[in-house]
DSSP file (Angstrom, degrees, kcal/mol; ACC not computed):
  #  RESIDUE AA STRUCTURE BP1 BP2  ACC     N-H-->O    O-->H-N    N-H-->O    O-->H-N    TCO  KAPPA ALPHA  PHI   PSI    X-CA   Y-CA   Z-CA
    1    1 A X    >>        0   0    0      0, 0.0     4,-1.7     0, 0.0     3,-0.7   0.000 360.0 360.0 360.0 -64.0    0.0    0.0    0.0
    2    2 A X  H >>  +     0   0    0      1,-0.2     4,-2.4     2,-0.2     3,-0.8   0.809 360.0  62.9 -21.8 -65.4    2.7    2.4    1.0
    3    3 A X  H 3> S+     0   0    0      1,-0.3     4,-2.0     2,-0.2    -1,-0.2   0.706 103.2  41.3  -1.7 -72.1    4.3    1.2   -1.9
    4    4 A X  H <> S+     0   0    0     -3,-0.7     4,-2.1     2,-0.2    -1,-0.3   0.696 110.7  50.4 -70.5 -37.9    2.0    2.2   -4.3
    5    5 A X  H <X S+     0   0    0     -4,-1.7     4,-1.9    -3,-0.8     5,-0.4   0.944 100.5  63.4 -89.6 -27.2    1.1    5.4   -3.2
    6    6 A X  H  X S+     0   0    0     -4,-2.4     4,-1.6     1,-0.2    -2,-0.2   0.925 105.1  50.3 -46.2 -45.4    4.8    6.5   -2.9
    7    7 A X  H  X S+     0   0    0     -4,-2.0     4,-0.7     2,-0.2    -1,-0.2   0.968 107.6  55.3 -35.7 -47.6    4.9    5.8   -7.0
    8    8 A X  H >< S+     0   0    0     -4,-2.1     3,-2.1     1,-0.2     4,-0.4   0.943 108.6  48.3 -50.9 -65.5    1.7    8.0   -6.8
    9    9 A X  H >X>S+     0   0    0     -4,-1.9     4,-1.8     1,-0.3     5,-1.0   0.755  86.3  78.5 -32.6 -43.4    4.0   10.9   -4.9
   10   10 A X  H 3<5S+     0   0    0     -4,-1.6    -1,-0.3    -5,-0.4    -2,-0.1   0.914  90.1  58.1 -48.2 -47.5    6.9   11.0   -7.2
   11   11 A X  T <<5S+     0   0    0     -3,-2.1    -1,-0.3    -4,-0.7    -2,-0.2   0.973 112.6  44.1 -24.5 -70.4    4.5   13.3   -9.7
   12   12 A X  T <45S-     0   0    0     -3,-0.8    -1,-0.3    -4,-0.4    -2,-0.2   0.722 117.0-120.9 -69.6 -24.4    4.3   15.6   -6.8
   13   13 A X  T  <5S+     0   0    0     -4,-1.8     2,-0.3     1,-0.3    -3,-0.2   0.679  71.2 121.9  76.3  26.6    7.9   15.4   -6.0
   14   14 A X      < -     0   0    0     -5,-1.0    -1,-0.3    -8,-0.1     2,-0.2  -0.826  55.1-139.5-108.2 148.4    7.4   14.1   -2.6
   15   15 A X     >  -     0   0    0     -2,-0.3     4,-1.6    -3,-0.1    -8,-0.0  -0.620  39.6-103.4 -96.6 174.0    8.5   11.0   -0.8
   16   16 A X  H  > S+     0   0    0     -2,-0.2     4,-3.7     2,-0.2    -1,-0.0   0.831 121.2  49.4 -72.0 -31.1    6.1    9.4    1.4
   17   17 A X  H  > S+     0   0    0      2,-0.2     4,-2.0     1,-0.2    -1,-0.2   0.660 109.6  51.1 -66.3 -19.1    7.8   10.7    4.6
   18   18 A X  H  4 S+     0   0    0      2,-0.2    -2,-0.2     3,-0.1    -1,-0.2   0.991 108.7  51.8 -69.9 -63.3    7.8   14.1    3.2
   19   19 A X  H >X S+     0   0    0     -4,-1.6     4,-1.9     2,-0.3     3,-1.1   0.805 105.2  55.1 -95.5 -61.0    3.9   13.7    2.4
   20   20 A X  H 3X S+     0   0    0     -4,-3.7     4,-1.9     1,-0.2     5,-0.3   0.964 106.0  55.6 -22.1 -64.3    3.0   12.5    6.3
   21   21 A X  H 3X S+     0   0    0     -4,-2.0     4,-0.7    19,-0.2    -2,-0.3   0.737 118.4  30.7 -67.2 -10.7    4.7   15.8    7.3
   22   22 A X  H X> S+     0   0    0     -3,-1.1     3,-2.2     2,-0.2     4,-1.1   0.965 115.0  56.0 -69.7 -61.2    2.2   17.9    4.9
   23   23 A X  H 3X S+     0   0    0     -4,-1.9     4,-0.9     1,-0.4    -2,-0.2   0.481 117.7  36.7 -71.3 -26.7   -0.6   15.8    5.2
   24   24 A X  H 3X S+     0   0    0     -4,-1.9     4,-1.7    -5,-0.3    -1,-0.4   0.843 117.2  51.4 -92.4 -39.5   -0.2   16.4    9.3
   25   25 A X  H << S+     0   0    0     -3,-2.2    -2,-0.2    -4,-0.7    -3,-0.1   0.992 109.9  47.8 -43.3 -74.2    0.8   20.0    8.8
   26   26 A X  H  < S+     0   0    0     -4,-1.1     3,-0.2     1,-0.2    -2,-0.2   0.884 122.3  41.8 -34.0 -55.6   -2.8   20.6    6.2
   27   27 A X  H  < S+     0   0    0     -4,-0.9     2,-0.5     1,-0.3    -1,-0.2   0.807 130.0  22.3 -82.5 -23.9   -4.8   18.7    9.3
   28   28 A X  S  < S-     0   0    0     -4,-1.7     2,-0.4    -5,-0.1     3,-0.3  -0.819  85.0-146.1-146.8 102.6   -2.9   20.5   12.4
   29   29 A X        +     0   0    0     -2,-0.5    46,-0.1    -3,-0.2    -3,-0.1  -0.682  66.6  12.4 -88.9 118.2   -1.6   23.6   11.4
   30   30 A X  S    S-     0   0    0     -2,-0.4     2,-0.3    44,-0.3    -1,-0.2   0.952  80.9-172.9  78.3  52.1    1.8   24.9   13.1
   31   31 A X        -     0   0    0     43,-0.6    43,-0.5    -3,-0.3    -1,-0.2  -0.717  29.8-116.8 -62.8 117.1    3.3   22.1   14.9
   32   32 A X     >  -     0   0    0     -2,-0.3     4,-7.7    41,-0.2     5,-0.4  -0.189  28.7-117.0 -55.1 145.6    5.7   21.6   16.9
   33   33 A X  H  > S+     0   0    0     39,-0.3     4,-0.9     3,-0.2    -1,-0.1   0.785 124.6  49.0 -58.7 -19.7    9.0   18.8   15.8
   34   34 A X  H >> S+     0   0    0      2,-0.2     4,-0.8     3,-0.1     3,-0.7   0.946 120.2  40.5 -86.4 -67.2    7.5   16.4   19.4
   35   35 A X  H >> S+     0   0    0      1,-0.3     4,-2.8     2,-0.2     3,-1.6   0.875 117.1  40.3 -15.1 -81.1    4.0   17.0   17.7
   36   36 A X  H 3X S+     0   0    0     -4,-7.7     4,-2.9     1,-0.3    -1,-0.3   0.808 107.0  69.0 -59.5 -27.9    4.9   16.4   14.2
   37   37 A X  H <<>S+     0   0    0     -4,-0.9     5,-0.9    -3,-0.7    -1,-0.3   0.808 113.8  34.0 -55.7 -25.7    7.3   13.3   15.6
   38   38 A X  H X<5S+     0   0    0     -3,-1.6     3,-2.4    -4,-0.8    -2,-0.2   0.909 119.3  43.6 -91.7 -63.8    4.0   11.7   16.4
   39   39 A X  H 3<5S+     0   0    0     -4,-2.8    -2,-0.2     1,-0.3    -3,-0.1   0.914 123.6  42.1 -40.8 -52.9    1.5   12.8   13.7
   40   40 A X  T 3<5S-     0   0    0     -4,-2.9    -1,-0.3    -5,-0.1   -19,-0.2   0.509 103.4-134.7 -78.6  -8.6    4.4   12.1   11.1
   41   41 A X  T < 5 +     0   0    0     -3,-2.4     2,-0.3    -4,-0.2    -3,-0.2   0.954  63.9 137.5  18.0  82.7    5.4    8.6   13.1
   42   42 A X      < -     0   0    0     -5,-0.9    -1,-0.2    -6,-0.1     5,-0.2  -0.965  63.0-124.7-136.8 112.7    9.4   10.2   12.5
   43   43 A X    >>  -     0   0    0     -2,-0.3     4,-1.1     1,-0.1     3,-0.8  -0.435  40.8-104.2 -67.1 174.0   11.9   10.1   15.3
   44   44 A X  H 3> S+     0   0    0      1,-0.3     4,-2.9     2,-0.2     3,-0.4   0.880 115.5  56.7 -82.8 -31.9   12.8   13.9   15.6
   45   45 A X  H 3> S+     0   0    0      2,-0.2     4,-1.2     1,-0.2    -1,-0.3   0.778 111.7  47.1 -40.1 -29.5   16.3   13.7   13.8
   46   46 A X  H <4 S+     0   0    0     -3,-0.8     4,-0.5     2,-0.2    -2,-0.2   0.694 109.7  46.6 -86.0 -27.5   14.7   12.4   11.2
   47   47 A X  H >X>S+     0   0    0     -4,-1.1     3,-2.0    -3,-0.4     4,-1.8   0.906 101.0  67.5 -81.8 -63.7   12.0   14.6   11.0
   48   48 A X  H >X5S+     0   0    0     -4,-2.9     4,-2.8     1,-0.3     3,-1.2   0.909 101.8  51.9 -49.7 -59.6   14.4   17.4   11.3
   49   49 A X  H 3X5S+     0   0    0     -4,-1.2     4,-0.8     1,-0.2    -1,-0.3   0.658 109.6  43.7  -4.4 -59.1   15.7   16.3    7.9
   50   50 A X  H <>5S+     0   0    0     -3,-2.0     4,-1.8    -4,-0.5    -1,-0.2   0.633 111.4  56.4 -80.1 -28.7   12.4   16.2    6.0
   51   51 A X  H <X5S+     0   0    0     -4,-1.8     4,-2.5    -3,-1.2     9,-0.2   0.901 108.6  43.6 -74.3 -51.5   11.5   19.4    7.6
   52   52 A X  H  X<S+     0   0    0     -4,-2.8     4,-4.8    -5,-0.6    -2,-0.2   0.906 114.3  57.5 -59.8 -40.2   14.9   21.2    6.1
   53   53 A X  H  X S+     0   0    0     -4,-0.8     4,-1.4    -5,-0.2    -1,-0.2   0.902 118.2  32.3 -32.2 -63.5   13.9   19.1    2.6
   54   54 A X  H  <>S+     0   0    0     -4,-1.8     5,-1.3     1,-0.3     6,-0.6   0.814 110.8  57.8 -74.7 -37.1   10.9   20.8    2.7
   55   55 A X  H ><5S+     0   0    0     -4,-2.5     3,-2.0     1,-0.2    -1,-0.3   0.979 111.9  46.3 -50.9 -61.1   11.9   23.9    4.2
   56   56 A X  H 3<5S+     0   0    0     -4,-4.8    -2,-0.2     1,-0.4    -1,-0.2   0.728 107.2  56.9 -63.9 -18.6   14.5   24.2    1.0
   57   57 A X  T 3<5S-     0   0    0     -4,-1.4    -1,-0.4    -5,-0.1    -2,-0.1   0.011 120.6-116.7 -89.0  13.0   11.2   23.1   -1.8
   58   58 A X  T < 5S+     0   0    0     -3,-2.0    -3,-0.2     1,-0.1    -2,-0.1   0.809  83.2 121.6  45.1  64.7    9.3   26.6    0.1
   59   59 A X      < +     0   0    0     -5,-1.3    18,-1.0    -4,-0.1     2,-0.4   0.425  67.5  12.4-108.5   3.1    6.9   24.3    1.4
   60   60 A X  E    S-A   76   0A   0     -6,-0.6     2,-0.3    16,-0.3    16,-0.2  -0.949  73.1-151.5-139.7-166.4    6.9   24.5    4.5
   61   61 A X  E     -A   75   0A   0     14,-2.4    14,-0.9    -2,-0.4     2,-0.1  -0.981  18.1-115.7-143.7 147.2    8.6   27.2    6.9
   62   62 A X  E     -A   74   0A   0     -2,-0.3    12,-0.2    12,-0.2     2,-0.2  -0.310  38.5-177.9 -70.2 139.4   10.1   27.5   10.5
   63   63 A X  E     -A   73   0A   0     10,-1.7    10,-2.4    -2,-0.1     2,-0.1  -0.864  28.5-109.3-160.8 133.6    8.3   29.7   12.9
   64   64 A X  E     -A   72   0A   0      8,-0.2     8,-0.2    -2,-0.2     2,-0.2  -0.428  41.8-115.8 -55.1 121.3    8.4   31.3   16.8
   65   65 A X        -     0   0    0      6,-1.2     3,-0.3     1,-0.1    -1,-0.1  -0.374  15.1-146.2 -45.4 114.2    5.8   30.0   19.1
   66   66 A X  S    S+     0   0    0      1,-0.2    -1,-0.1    -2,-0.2     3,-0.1   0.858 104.2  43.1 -50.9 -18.9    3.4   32.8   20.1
   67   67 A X  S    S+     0   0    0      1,-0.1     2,-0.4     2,-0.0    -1,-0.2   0.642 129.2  22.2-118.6 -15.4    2.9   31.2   23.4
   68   68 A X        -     0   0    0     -3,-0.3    -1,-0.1     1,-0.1    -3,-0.0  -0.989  55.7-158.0-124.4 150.9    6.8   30.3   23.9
   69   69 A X  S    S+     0   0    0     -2,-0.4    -1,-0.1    -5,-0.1    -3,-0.1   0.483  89.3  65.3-107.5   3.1    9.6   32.0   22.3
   70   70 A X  S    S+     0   0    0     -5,-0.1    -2,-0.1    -6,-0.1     0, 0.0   0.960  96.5  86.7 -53.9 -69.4   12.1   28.8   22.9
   71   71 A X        -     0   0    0     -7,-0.1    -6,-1.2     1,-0.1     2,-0.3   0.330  64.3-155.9 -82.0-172.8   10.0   27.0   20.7
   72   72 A X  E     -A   64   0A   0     -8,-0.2   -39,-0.3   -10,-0.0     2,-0.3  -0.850   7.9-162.6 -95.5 152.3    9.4   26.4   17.1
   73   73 A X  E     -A   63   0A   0    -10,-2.4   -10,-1.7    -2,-0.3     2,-0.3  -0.704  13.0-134.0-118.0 174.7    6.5   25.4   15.0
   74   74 A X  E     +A   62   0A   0    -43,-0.5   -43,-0.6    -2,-0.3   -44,-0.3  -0.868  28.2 160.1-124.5 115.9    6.0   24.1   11.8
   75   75 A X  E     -A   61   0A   0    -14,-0.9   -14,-2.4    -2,-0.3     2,-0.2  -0.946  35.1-109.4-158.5 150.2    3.4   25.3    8.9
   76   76 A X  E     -A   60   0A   0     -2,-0.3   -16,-0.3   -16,-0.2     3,-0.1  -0.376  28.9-132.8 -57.3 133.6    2.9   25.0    5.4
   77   77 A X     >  -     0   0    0    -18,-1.0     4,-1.7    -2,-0.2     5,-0.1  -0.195  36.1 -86.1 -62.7-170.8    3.3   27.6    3.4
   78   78 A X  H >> S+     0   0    0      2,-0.2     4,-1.4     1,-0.2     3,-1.2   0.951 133.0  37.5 -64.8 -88.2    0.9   28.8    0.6
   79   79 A X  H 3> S+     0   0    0      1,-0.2     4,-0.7     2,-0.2     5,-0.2   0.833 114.3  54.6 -54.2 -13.8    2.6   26.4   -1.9
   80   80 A X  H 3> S+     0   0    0      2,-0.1     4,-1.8     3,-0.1     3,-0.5   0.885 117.7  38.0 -76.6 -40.0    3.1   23.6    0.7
   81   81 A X  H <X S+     0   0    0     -4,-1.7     4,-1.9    -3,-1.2    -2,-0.2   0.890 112.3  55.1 -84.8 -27.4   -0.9   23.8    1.4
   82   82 A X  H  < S+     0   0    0     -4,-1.4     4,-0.3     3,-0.2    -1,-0.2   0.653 115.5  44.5 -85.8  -7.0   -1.7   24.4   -2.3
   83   83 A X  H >X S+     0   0    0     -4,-0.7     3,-2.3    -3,-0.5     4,-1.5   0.907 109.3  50.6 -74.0 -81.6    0.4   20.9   -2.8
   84   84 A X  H 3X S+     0   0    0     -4,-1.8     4,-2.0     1,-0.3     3,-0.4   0.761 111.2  52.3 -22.8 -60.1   -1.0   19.0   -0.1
   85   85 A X  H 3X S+     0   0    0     -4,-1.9     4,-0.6    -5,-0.3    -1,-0.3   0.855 109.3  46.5 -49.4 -40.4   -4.5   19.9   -1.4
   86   86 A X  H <4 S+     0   0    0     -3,-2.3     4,-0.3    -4,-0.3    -2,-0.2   0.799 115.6  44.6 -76.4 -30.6   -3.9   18.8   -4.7
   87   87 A X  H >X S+     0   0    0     -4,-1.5     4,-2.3    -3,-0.4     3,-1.6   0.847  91.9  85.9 -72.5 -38.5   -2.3   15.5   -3.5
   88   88 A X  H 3X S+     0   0    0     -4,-2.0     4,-2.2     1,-0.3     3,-0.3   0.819  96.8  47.3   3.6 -77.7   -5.5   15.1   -0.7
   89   89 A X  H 3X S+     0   0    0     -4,-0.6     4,-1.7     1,-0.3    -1,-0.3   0.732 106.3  47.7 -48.1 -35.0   -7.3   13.3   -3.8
   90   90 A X  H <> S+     0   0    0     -3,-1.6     4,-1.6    -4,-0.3    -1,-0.3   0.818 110.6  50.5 -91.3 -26.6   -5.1   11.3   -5.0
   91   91 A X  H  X S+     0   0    0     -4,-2.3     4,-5.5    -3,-0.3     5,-0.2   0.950 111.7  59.6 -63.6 -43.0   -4.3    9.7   -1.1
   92   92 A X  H  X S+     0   0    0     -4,-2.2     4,-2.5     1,-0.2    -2,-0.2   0.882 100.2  50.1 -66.9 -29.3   -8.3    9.4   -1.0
   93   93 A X  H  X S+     0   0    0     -4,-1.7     4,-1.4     2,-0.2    -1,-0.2   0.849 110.2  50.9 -57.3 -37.2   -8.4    7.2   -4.0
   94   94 A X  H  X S+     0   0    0     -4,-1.6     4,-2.0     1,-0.2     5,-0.2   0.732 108.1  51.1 -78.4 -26.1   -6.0    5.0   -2.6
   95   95 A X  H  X S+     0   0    0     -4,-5.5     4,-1.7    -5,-0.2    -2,-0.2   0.825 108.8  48.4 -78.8 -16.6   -7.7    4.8    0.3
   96   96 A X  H  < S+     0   0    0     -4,-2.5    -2,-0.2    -5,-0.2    -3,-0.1   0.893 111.2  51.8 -86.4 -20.8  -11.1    3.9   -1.3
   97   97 A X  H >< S+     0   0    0     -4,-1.4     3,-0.6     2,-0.2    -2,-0.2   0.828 108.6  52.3 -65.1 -25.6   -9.5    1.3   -3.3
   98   98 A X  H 3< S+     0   0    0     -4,-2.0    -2,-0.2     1,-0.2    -3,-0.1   0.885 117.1  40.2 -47.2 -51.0   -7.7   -0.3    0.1
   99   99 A X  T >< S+     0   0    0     -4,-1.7     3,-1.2    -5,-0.2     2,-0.3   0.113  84.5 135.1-112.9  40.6  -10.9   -0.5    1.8
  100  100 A X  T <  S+     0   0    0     -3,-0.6    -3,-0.1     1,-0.2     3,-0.0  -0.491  78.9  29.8 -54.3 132.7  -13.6   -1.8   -1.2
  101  101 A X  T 3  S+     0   0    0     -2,-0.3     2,-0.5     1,-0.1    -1,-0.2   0.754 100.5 118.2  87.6  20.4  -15.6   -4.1   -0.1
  102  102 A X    <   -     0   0    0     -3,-1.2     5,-0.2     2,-0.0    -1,-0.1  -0.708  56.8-127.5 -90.2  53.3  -15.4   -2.6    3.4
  103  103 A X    >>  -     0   0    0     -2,-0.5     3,-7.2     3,-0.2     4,-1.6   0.361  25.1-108.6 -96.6-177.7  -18.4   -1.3    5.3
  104  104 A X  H >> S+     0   0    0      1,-0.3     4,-0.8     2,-0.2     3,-0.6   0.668 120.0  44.2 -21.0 -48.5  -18.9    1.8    6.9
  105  105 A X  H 3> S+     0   0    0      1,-0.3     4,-1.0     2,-0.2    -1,-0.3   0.546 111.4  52.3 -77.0  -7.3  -18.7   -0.1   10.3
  106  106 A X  H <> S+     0   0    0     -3,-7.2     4,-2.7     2,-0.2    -1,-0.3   0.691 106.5  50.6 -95.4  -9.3  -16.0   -2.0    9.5
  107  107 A X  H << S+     0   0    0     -4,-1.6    -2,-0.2    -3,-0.6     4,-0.2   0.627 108.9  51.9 -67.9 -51.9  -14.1    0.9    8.4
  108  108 A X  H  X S+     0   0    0     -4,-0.8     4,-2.9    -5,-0.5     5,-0.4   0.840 113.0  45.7 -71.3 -59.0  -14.9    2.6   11.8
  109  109 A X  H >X S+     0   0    0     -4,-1.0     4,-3.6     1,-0.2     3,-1.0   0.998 111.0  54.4 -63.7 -59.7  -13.5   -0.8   14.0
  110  110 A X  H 3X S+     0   0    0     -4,-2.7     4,-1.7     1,-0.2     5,-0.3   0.972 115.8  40.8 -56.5 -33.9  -10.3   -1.0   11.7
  111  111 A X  H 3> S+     0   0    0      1,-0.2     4,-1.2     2,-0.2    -1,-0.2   0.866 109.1  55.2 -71.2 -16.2   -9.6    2.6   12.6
  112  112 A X  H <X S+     0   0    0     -4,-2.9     4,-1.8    -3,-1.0    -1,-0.2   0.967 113.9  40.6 -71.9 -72.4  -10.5    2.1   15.7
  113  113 A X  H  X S+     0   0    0     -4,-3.6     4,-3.5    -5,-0.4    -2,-0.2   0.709 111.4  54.5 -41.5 -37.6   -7.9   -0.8   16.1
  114  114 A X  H >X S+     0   0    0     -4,-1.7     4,-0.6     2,-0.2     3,-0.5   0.974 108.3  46.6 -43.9 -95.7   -5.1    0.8   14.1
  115  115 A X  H 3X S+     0   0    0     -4,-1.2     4,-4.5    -5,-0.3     5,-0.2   0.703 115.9  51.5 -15.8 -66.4   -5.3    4.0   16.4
  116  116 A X  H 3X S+     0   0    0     -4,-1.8     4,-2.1     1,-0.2    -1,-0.2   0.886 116.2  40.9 -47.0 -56.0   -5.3    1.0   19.3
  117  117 A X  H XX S+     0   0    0     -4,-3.5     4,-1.4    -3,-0.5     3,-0.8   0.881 112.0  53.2   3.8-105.9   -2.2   -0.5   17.5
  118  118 A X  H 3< S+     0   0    0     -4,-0.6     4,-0.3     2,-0.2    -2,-0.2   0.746 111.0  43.8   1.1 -79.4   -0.6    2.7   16.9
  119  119 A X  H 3< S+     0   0    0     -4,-4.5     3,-0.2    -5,-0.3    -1,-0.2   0.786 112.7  58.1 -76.0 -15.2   -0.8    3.9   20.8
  120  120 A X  H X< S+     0   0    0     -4,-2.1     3,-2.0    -3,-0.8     4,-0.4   0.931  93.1  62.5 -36.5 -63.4    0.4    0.3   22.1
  121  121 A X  T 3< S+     0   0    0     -4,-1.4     4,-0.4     1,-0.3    -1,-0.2   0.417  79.2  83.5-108.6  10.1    3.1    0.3   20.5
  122  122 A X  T >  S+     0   0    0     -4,-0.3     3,-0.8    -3,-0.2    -1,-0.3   0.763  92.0  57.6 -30.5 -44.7    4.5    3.4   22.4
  123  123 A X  T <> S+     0   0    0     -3,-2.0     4,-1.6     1,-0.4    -2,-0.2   0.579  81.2  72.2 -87.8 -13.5    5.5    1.0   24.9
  124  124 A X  T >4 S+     0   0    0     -4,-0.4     3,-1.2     1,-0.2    -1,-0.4   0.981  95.1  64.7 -75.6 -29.6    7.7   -1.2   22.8
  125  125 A X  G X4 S+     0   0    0     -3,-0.8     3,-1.0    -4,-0.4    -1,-0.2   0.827  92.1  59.2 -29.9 -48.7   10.0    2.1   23.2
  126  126 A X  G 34 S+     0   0    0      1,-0.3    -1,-0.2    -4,-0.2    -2,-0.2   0.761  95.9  68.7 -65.8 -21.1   10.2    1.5   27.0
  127  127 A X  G <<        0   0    0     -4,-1.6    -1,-0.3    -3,-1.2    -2,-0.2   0.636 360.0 360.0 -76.5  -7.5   11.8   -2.0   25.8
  128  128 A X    <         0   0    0     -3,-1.0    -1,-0.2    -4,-0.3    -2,-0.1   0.293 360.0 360.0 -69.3 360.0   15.1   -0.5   24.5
């Protein structure tokens, strides 16, 4: 699946990790790198990477927290959000062909389980 839509990306000039950090950006605007480390599932070195990637493609830009001035946030810019939006469809296509034959409620329970997944496996951290 992953697979597949990363072919899709290549159009866009995105990698798939690249495409997490709009796609979390578009949904939660002006994030912090511990934020986006979750939303983007990136350790933050890593992230900081994709971020610079992006930063240097003017899509997305570095900014002082109103509410701290340590920190940084994260936001698209006007060509990072006018990408992300134009890629939006193409992620939804792949997602209605993944789940055909799927219904609504079942749709709802796998997400529900993923998400469960997902916050489980927090812990496998504490095993290092």
């Amino acid at each position: 699946m992953g697979n597949a839509f990363a072919k899709a990306l290549k159009q866009f000039g995105l990698n798939l990790s690249e495409w997490r950090v709009c796609a979390s950006l578009l949904y939660v605007p002006h994030q912090t790198l511990s934020e986006l480390s979750v939303h983007a599932t990136s350790d933050i070195s890593a992230l900081s990477r994709i971020i610079d990637r992006l930063e240097s493609q003017e899509l997305v830009k570095r900014e002082k927290s109103t509410t701290d001035g340590r920190s940084i946030r994260i936001a698209l810019t006007s060509k990072g959000d006018e990408l992300a939006l134009r890629i939006v469809p193409v992620a939804k296509q792949h997602e209605s062909v993944i789940l055909t034959d799927f219904t609504a409620s079942d749709v709802q329970v796998l997400r529900a389980m993923l998400l469960k997944l997902y916050e489980n496996a927090g812990a496998l951290d504490d095993l290092v």
